[in-house]
N, C-alpha and C positions, 0 to 999 in steps of 0.2 A: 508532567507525570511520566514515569517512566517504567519500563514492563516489570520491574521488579516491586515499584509502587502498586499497580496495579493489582500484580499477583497476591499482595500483602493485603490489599483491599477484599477479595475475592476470597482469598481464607478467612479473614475477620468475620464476612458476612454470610459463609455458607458454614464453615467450621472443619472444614476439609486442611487437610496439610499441604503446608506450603508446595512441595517438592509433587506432589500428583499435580499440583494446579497450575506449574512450571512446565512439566513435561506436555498438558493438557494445551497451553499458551502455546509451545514452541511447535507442537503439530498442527497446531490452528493454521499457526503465519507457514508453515512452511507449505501448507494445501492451498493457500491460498497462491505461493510465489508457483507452485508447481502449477495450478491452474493457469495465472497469468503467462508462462512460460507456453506452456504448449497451447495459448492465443483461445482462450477460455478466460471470459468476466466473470466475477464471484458478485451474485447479488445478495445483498443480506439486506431483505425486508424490515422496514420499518428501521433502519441503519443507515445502507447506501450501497454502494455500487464502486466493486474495484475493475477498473475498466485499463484495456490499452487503448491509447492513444496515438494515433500516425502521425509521426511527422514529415513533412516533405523533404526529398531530395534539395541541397542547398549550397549556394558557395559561399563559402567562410576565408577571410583573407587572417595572413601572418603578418603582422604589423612590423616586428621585427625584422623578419626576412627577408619582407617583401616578396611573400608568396601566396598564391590561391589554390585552397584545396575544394576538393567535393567533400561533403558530408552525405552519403547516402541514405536514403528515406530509412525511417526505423519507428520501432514502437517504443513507448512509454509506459508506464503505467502510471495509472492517477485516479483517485478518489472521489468520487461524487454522492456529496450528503443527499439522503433522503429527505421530501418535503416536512415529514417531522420532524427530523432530527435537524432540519434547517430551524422551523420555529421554533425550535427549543432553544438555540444558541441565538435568536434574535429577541 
């Protein structure tokens, strides 16, 4: 499914136009990339949890090269279903 699927869902079933429901979508994600950014999780109850992730400082080799670099520790972000929203997809 894809956001434009979505958004087409979300009109159907509330009766709203498409294009508020768009712009409504595109502020969602972007509060959410802007909380992750400045290292702030978004929990959305009864959903899940948009969370960063550390990764460790690591060495990565160039196989080609034959060279070793650092990769320095960083964040991720990543998704974690709620215990509902788990049983529901099991």
């Amino acid at each position: 499914m894809t956001k434009a699927d979505i958004v087409a869902s979300i009109a159907k079933k509330t009766g709203l136009d498409k294009a508020q429901i768009q712009v409504v979508a595109e502020i969602f994600m972007d509060e959410i990339e802007t909380s992750l950014a400045s290292g702030e999780n978004v929990y959305l109850r009864g959903f899940g949890s948009f969370i960063l992730k550390k990764r460790a400082e690591k060495v990565a080799r160039n196989i080609s090269k034959k060279t070793t670099i650092v990769i320095p520790e960083h964040n991720i972000p990543a998704f974690k279903p709620s215990k509902a929203f788990s049983a529901k997809i099991k």
